[in-house]
Backbone as CSV, one residue per row, in Angstrom:
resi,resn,N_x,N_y,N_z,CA_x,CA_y,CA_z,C_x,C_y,C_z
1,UNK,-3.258,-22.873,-15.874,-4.345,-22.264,-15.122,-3.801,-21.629,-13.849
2,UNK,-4.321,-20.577,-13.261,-3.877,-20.079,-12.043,-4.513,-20.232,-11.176
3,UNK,-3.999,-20.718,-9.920,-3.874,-21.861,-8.782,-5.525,-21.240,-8.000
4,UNK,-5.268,-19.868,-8.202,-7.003,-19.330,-7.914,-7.761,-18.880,-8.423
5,UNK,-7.794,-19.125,-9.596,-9.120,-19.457,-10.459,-10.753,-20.417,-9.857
6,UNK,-11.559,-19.349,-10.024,-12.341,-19.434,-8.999,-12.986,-19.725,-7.399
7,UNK,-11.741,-19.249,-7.284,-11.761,-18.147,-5.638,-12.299,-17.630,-5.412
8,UNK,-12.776,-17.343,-4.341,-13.089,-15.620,-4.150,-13.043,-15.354,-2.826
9,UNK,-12.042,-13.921,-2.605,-11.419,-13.936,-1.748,-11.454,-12.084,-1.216
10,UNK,-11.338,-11.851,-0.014,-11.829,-11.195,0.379,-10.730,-10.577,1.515
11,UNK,-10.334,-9.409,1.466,-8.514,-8.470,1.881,-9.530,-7.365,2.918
12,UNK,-9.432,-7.218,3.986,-9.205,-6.048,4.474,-7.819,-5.362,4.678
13,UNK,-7.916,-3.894,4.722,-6.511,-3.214,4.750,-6.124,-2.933,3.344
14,UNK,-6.904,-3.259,2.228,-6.856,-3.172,1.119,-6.268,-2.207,0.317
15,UNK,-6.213,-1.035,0.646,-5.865,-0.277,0.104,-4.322,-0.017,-0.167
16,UNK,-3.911,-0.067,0.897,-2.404,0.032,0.904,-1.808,-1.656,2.042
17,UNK,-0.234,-0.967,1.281,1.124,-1.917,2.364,0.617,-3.311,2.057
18,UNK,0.831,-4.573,2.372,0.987,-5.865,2.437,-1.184,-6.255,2.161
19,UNK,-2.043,-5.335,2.188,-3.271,-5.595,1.619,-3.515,-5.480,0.192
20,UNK,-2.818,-4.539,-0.178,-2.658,-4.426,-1.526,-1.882,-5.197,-2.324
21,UNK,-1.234,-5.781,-1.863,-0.140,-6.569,-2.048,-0.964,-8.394,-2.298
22,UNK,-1.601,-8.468,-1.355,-2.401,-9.362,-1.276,-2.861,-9.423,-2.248
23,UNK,-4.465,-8.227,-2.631,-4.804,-8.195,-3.532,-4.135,-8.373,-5.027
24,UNK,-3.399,-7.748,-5.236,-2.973,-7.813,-6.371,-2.282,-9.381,-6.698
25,UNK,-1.685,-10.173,-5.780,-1.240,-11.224,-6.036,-2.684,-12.389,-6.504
26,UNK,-3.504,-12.012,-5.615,-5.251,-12.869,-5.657,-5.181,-12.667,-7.274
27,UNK,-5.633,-11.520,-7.368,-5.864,-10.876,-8.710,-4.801,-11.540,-10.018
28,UNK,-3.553,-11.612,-9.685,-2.956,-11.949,-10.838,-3.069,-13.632,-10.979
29,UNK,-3.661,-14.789,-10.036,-3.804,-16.099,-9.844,-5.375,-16.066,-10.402
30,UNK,-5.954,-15.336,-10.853,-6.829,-15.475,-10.976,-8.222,-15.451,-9.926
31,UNK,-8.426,-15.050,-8.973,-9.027,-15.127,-7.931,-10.093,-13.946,-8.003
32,UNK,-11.641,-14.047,-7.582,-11.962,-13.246,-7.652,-11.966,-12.536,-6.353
33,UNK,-11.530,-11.211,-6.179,-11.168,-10.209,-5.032,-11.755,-8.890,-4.881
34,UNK,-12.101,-8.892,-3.598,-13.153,-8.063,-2.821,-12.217,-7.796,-1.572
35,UNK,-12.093,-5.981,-1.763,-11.266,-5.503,-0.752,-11.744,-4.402,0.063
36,UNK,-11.595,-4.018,1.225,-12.362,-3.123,2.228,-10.957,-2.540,3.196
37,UNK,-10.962,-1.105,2.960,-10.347,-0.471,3.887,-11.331,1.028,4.089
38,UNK,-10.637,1.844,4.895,-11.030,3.356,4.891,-11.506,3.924,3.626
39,UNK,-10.251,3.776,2.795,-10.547,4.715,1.716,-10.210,3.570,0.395
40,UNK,-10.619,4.157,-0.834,-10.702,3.043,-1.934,-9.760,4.205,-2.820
41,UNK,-8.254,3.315,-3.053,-7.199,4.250,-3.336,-7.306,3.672,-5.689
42,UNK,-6.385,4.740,-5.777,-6.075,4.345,-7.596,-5.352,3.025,-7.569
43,UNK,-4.313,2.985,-6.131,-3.793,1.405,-6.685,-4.537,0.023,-6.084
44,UNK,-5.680,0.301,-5.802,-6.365,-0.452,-5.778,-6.626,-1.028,-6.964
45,UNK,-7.486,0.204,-7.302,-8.016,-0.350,-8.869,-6.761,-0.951,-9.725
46,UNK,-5.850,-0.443,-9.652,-4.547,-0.877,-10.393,-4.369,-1.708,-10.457
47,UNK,-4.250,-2.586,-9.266,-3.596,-4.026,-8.341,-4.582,-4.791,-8.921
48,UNK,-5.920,-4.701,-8.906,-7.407,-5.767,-9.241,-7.515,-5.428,-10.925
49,UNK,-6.705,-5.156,-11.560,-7.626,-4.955,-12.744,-7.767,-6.324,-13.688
50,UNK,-6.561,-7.041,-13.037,-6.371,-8.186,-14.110,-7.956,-9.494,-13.482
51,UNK,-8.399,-9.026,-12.304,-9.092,-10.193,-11.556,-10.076,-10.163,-12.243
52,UNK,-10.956,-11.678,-12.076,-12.597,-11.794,-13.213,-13.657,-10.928,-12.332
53,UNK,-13.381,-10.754,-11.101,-14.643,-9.737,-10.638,-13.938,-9.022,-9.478
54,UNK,-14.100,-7.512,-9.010,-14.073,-7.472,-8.077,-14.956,-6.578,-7.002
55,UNK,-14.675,-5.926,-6.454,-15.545,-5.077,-4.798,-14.787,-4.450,-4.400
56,UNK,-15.227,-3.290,-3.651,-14.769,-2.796,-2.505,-15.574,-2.152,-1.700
57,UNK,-15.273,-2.641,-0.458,-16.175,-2.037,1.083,-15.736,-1.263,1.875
58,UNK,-15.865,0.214,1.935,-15.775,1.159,2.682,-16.045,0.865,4.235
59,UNK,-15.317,0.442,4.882,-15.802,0.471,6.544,-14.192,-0.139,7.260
60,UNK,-15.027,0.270,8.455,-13.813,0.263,9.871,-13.722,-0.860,10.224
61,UNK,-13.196,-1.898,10.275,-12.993,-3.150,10.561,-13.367,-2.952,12.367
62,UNK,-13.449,-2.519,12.766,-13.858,-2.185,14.258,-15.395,-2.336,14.421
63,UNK,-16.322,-2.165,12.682,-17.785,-1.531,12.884,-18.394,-3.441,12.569
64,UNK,-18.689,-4.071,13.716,-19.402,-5.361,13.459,-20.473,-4.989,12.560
65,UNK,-21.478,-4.241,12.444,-22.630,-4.280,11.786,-21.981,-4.125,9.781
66,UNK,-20.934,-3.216,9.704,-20.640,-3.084,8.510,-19.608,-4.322,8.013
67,UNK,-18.876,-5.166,9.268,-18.374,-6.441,8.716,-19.087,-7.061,8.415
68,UNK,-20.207,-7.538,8.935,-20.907,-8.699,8.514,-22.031,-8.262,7.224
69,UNK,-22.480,-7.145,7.000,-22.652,-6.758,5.674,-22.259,-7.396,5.128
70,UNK,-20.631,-6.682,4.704,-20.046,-6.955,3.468,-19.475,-8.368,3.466
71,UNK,-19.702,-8.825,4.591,-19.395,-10.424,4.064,-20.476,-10.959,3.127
72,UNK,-21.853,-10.349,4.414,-23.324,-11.078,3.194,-23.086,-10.722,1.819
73,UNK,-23.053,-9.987,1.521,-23.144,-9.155,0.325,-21.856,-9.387,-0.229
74,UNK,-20.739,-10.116,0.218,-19.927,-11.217,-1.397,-20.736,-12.122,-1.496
75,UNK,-21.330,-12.797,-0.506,-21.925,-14.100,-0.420,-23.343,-14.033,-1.554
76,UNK,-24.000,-12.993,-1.004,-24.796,-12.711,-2.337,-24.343,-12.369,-3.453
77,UNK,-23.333,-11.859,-4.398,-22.600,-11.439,-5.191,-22.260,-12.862,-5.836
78,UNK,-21.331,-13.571,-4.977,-20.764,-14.335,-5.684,-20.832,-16.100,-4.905
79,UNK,-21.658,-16.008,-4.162,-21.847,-17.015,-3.548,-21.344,-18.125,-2.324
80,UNK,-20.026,-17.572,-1.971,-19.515,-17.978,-1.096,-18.393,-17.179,-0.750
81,UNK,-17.112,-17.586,-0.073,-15.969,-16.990,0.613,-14.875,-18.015,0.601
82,UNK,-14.023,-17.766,-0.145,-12.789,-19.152,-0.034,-11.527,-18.329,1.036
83,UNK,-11.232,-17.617,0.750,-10.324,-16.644,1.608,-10.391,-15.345,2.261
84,UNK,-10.175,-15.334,3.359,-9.738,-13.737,3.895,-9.079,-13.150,4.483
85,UNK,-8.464,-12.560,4.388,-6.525,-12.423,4.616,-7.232,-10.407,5.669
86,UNK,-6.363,-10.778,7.027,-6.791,-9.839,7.844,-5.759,-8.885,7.876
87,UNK,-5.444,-7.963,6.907,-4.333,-7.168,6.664,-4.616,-5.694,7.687
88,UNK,-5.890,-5.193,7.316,-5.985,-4.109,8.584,-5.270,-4.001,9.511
89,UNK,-4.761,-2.834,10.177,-3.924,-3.078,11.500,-3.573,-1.330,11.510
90,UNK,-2.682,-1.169,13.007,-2.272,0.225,12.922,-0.992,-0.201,13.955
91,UNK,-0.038,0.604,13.882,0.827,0.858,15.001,0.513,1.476,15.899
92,UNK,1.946,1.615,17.181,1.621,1.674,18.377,2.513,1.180,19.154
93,UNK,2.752,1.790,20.488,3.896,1.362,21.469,3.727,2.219,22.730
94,UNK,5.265,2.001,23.410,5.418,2.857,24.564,5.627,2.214,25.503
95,UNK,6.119,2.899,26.216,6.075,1.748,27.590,4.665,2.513,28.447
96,UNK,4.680,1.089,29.244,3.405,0.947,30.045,2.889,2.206,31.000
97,UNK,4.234,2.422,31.274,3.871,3.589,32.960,3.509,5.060,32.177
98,UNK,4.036,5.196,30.828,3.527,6.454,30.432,2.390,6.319,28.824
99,UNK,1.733,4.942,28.897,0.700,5.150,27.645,-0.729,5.625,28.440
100,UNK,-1.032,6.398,27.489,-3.179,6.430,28.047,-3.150,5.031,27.849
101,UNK,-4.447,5.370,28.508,-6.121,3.908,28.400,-5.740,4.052,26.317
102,UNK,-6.250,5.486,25.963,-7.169,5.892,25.138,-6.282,4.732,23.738
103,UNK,-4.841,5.326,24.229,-4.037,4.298,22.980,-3.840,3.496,22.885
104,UNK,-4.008,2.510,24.156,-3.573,1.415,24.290,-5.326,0.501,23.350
105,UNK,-6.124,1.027,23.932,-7.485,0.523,23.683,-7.890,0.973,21.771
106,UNK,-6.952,2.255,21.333,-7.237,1.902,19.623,-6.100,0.903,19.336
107,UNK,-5.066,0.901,19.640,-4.235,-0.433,19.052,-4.725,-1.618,19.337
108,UNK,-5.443,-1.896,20.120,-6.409,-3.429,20.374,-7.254,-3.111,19.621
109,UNK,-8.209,-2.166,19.823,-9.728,-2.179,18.701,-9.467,-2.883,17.647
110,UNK,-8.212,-2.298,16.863,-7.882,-2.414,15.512,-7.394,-3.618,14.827
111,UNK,-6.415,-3.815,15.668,-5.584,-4.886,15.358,-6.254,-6.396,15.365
112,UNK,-6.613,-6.390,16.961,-7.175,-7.618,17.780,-8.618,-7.785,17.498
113,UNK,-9.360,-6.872,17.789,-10.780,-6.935,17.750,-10.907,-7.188,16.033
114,UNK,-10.722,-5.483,15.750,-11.083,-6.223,14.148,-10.724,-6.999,13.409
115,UNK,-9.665,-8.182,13.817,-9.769,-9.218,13.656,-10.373,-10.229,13.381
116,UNK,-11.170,-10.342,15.217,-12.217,-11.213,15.546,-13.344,-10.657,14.518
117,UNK,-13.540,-9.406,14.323,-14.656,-9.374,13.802,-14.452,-9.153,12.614
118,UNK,-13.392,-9.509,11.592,-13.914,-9.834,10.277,-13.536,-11.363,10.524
119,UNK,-13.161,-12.098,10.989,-13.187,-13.718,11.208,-14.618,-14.044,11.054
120,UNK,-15.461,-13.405,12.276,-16.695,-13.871,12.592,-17.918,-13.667,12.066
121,UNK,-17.233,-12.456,10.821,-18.045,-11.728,9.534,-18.171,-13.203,8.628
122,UNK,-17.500,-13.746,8.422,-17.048,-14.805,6.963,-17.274,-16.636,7.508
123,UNK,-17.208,-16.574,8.934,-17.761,-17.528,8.993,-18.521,-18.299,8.873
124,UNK,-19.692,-17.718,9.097,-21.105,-18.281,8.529,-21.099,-19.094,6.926
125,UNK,-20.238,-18.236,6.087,-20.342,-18.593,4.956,-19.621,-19.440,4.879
126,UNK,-18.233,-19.964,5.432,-17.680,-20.989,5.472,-17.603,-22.292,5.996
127,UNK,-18.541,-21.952,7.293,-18.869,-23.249,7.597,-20.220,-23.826,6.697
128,UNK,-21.212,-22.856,5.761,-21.976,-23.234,5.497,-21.937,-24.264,4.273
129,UNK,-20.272,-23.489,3.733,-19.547,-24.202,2.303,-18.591,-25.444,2.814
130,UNK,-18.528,-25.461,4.444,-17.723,-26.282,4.779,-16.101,-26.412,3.998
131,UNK,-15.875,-24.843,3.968,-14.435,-24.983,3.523,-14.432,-23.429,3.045
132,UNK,-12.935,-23.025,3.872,-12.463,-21.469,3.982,-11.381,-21.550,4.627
133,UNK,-10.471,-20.354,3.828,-9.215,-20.418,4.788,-8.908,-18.761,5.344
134,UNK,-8.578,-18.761,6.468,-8.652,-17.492,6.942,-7.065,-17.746,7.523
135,UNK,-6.449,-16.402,6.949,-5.205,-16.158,7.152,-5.297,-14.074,7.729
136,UNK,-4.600,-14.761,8.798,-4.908,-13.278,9.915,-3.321,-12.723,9.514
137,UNK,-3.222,-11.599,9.679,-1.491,-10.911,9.799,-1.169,-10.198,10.864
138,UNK,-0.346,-11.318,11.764,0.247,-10.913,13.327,1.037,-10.090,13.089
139,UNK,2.321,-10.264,13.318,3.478,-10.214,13.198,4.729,-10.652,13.853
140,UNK,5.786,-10.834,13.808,7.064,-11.338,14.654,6.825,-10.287,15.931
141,UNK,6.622,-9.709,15.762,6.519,-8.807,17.808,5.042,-9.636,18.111
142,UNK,4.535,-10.280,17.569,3.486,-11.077,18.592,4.171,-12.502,18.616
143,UNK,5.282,-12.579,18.248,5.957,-13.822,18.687,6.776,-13.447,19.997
144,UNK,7.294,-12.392,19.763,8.962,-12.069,20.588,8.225,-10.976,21.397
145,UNK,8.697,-10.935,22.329,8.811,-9.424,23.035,9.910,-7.994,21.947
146,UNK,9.630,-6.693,22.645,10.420,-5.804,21.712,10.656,-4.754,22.651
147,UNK,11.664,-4.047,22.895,11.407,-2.597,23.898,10.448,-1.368,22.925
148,UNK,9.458,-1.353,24.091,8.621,-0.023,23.313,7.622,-0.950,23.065
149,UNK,6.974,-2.410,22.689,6.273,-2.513,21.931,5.089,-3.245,22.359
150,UNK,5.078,-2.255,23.405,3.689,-3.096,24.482,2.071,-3.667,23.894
151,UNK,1.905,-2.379,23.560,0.361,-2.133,23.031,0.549,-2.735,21.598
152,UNK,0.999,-2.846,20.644,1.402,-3.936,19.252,1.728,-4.781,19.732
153,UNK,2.320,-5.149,20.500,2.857,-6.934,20.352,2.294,-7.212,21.179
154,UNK,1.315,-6.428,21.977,-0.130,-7.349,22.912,-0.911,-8.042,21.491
155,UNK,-1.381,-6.759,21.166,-2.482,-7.120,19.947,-1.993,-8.205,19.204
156,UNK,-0.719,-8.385,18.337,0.008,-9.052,17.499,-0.197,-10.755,17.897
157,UNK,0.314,-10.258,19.461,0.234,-11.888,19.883,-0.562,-12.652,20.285
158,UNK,-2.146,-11.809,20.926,-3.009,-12.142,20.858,-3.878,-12.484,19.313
159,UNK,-3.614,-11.950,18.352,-4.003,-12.302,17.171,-3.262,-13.856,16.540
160,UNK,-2.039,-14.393,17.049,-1.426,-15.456,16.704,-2.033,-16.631,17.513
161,UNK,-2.541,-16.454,18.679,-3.424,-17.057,19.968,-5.301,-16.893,19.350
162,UNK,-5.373,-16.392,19.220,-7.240,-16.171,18.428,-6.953,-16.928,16.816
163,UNK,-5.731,-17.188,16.070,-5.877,-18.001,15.027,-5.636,-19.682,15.294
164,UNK,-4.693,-19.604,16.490,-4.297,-21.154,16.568,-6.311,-21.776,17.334
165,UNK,-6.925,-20.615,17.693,-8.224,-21.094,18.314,-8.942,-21.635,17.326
166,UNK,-8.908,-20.596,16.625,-9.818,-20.738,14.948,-9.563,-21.993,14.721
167,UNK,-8.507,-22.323,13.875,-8.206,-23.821,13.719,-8.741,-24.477,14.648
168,UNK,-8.787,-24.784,15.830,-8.718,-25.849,16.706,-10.584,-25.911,16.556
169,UNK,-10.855,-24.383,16.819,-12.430,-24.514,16.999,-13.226,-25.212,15.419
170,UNK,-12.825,-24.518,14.089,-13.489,-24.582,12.700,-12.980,-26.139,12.279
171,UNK,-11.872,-26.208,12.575,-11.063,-27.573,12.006,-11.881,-28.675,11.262
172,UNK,-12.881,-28.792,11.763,-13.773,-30.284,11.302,-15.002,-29.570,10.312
173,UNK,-15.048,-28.099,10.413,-16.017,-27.656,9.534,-15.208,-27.886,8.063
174,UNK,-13.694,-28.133,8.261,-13.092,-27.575,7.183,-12.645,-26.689,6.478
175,UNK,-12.785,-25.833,7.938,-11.728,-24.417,7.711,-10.015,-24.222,8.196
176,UNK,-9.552,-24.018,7.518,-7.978,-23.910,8.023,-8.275,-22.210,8.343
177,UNK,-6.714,-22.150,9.556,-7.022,-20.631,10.041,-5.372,-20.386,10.127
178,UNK,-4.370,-19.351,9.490,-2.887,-19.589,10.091,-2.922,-18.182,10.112
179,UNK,-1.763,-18.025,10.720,-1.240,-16.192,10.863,0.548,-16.390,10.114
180,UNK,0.086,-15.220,9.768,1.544,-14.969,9.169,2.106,-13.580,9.694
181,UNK,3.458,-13.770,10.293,4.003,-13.309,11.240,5.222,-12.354,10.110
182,UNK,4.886,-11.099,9.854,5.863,-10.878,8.920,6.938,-9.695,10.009
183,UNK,8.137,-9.735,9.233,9.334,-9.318,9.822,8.916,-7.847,9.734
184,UNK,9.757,-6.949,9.774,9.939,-5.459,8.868,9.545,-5.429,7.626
185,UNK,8.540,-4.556,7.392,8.184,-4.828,6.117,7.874,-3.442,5.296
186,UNK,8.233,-3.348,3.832,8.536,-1.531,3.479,6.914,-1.406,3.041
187,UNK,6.530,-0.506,4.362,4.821,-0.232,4.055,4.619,1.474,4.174
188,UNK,3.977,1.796,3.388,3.765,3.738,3.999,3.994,3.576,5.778
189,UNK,3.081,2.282,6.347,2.733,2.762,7.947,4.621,2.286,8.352
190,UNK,5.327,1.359,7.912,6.480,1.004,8.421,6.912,2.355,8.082
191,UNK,7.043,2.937,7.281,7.993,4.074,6.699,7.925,5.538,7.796
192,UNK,6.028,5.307,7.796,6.078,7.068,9.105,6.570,6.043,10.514
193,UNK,6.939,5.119,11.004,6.954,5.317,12.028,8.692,4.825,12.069
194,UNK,9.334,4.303,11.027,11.038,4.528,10.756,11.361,5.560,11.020
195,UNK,10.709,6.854,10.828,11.073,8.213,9.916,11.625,8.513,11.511
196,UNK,10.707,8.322,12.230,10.750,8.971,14.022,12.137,7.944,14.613
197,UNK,12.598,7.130,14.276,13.305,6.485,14.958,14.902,5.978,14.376
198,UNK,15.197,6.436,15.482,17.331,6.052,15.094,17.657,4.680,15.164
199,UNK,16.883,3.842,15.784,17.321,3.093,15.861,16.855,1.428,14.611
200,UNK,16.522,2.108,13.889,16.340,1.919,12.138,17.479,0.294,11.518
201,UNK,18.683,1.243,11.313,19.458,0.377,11.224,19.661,-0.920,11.911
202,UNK,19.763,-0.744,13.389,19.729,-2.018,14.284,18.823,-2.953,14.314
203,UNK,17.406,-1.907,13.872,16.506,-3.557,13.575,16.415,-3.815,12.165
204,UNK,17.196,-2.988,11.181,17.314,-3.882,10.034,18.199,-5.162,10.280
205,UNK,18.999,-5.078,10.893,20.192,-5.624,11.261,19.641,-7.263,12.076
206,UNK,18.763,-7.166,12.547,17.944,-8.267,13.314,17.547,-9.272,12.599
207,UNK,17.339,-8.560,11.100,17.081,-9.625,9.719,17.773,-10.351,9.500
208,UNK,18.360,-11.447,9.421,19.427,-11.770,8.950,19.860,-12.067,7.770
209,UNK,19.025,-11.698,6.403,18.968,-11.307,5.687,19.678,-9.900,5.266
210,UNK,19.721,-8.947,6.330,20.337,-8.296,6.445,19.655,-6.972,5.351
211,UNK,18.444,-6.777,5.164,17.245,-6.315,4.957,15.897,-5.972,5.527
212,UNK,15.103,-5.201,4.490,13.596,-4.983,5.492,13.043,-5.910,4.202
213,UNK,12.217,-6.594,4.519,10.803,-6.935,3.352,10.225,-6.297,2.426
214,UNK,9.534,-6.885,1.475,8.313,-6.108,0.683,7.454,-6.565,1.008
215,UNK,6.040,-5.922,0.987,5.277,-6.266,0.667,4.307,-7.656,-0.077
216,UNK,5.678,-7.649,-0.758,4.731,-8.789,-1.983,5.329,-10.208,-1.521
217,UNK,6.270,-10.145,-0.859,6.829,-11.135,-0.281,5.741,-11.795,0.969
218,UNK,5.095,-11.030,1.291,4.101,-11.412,2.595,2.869,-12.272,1.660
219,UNK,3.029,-11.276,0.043,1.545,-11.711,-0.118,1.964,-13.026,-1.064
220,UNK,3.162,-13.572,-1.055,3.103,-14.828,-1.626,2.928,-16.301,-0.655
221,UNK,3.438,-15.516,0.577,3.084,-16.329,1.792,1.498,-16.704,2.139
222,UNK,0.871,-15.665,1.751,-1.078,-15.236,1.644,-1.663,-16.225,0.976
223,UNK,-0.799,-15.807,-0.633,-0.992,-17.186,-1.604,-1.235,-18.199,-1.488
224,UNK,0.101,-18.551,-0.719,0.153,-20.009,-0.203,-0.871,-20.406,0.375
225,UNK,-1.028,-19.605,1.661,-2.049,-20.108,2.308,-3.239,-20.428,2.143
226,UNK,-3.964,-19.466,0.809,-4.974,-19.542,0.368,-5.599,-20.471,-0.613
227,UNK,-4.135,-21.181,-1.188,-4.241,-22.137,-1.785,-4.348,-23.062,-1.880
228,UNK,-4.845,-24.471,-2.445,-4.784,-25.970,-1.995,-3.459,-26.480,-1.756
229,UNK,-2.198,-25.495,-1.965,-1.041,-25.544,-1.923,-0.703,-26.637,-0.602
230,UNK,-1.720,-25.337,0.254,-1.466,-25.612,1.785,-2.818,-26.522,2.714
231,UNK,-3.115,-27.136,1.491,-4.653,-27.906,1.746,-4.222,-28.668,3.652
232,UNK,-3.349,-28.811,3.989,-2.991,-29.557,5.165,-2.077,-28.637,6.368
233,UNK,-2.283,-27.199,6.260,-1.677,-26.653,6.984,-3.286,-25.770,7.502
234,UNK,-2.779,-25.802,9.264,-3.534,-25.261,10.263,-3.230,-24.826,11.246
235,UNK,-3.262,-23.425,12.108,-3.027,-23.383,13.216,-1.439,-23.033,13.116
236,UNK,-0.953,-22.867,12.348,0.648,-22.417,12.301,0.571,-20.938,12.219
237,UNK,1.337,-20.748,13.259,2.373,-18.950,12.609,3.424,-18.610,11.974
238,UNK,3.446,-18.631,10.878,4.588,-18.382,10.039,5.523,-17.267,9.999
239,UNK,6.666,-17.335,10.519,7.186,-16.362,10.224,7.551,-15.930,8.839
240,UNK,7.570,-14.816,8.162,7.943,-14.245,7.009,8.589,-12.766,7.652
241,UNK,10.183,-13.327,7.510,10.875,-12.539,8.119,12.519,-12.514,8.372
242,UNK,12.982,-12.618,7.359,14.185,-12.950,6.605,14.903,-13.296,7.814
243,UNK,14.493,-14.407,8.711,15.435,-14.766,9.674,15.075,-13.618,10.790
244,UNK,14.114,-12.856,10.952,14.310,-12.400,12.487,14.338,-13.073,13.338
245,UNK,13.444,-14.020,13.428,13.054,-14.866,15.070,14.137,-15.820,15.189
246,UNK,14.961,-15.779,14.134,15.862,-17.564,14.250,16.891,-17.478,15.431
247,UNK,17.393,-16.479,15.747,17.893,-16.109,16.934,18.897,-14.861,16.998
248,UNK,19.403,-14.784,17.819,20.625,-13.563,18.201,21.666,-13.454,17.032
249,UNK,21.976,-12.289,16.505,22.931,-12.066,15.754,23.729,-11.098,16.677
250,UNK,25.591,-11.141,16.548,26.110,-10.461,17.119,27.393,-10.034,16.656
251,UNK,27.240,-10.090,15.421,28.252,-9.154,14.200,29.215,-10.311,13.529
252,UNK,29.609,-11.435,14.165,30.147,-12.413,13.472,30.294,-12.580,11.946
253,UNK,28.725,-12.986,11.536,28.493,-13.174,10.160,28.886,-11.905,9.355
254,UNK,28.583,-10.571,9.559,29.259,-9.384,9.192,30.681,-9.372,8.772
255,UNK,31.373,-9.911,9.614,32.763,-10.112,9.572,33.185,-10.811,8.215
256,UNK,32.484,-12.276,8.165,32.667,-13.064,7.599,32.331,-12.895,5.666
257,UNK,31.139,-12.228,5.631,30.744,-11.741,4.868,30.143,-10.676,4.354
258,UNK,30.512,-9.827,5.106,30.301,-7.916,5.369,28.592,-7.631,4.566
């Protein structure tokens, strides 16, 4: 049997990069999956075809009135909410003395806010089932500092700080809440914003893995989380990130094993 067989679980960012990824992993465990981004792409449908039911919700993770919709409306559909994995997000940087208001305030909307507000979309239904697991996607720059990476690794790390709350606040309803902190990861949005930058190699190099990620690698971490796997995990940030955060690399191991 597969571990999420009768689930039902619920992806913003759906469409593409580490949401789709999600999805499709829900989907192949058996899980039933309901996904919401901008646009409703072919590999959507692709990724969900194997699942027993699924959805998709057109809206801005920014628009409270259209989050909490489409939460009601799985809840009517299918009766409750076991998972919801907060994949939405956008890039963003710069240093401080030369960003607008204007950019600094869509990389929070997005990241941070619509966060909170698909958290606070799905709650209702989970405390009402007294059991949900909400897995948000920070990333390692909301662990670490980064040059350039003001306005993202505000949002990032404030999103790793709003999940350890979750837990602490839902905990006794019987909701677990974790973030998963993924490294470099090969997404269309990682790819346009590589394309602009030389310095590419050096943060592959930060991996110690000595690689960038996939995708699907994040969404087995998702899995986990979503699963009774992790029936006793709360309030953690996981890194998924072939060794970025573990510490300083400084060509040694190169040497040793090129």
């Amino acid at each position: 049997m597969s571990r999420l067989t009768g689930k039902v679980t619920y992806v913003t960012g759906a469409a593409s990069g580490i949401g789709l990824a999600c999805a499709r992993r829900f989907a192949a465990e058996g899980a039933v999956v309901i996904g919401a981004d901008l646009v409703e792409t072919d590999e959507w449908a692709d990724a969900v075809a194997g699942a027993p039911a699924t959805g998709f919700h057109l809206l801005d993770v920014r628009d409270e009135a259209a989050q909490r919709t489409a939460a009601e409306a799985i809840v009517s559909e299918h009766g409750r909410i076991d998972a919801v994995v907060t994949a939405a997000g956008v890039a963003g940087g710069g240093f401080v003395h030369m960003m607008e208001l204007a950019e600094w305030q869509r990389v929070q909307d997005v990241n941070i806010t619509g966060t909170f507000l698909t958290a606070k979309a799905v709650l209702p239904a989970m405390i009402a089932q007294r059991s949900g697991s909400i897995i948000t996607i920070a990333s390692v720059e909301g662990l670490e500092g980064c040059e350039g990476g003001s306005s993202y690794n505000a949002s990032k790390g404030a999103v790793v700080l709003l999940t350890k709350n979750l837990a602490c606040d839902y905990g006794r309803a019987g909701i677990r809440a974790n973030s998963i902190c993924p490294g470099f990861i090969d997404t269309p949005m990682f790819r346009s914003v590589m394309a602009n930058m030389s310095s590419a190699p050096a943060i592959k190099e930060q991996h110690k893995l000595g690689r960038f990620g996939q995708p699907e690698e994040i969404a087995g971490a998702a899995f986990f989380l979503a699963s009774d796997d992790s029936s006793f995990v709360s309030g953690v940030a996981l890194p998924v990130d072939g060794g970025y955060v573990a510490g300083h690399s400084y060509g040694l191991s190169q040497l040793l094993f090129g």
